[in-house]
C-alpha angles and dihedrals in degrees: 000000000000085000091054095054080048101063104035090051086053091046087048089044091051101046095050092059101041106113105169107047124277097305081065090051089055099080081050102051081049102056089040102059107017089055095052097045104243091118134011120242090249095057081042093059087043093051086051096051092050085037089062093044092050104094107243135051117327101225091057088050097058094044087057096046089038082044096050088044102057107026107014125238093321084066091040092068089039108052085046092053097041091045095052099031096078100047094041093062092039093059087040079063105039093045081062092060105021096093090055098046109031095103093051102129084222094052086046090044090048095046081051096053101045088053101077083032073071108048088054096056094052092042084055095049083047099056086045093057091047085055096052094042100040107026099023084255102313121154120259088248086061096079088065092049085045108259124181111272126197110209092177089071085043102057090036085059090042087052103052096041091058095050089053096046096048105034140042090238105141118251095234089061093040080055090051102046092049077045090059085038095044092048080054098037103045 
């Protein structure tokens, strides 16, 4: 039981602070649950990319599978419901007050300054999720030190970066295709 409490008061705690959508809420979600040992940072990254092809937000989505992993079904439907209660209410209160105060020059100055707040922490959550896929969750300073790197994953990146910057190929087919490569390649 004392689990349970656990993880509904993270995913409270969480959801209270994540300003940015639920990318934002990744780095989080990772901090949250890799450093205290309840999931490792592979099956994280795993929860995250089914988390991204499971219709709905991703946020919710990864409360649910992070949910499932740690507690069963039981912490599935609690860590959705935690994750998505207190914002919930706050939007429900905001949206009371928004129309008369949209135009305050404080409320326009604070929305500014929690956007690139935002763009950091996803850059951050990016460069975590290189290091588990290219380097099994190294750091970036372990290249230097030698760290198994894996240039399979990183090719794999490069090319479908490239795909999605220079086509109009969709990104869901660009997914399943490194999906076909990744079942050959790992």
């Amino acid at each position: 039981m004392r689990e349970l409490w656990e993880l509904i008061s993270v995913f409270l705690k969480i959801s209270i602070f994540s300003f940015g959508g639920g990318y934002v809420m990744i780095g989080y979600l990772q901090h949250e649950f890799v450093s205290r040992g309840w999931i490792s940072a592979n099956d994280f990254a795993n929860i995250v990319s089914i988390s991204q092809m499971t219709p709905g937000p991703i946020g919710i989505n990864a409360a649910t599978f992070i949910g499932f992993t740690t507690e069963g079904y039981i912490g599935a439907v609690l860590a959705s419901v935690a994750v998505a209660l207190l914002p919930f209410i706050m939007v429900l209160l905001v949206s009371v007050f928004y129309d008369k105060y949209k135009s305050n020059k404080f409320i326009q100055n604070v929305l500014k300054g929690i956007r690139p707040a935002c763009v950091g922490l996803i850059i951050i959550v990016g460069v975590g999720f290189f290091e588990t896929a290219a380097m099994d969750g190294g750091g970036i300073l372990d290249i230097v030190k030698g760290a198994a790197f894996d240039i399979r994953a990183v090719i794999l990146f490069a090319a479908s970066l490239f795909v999605l910057l220079r086509t109009k190929i969709s990104s869901i087919w660009v997914m399943l295709a490194s999906l076909a490569i990744g079942i050959f390649l790992f």
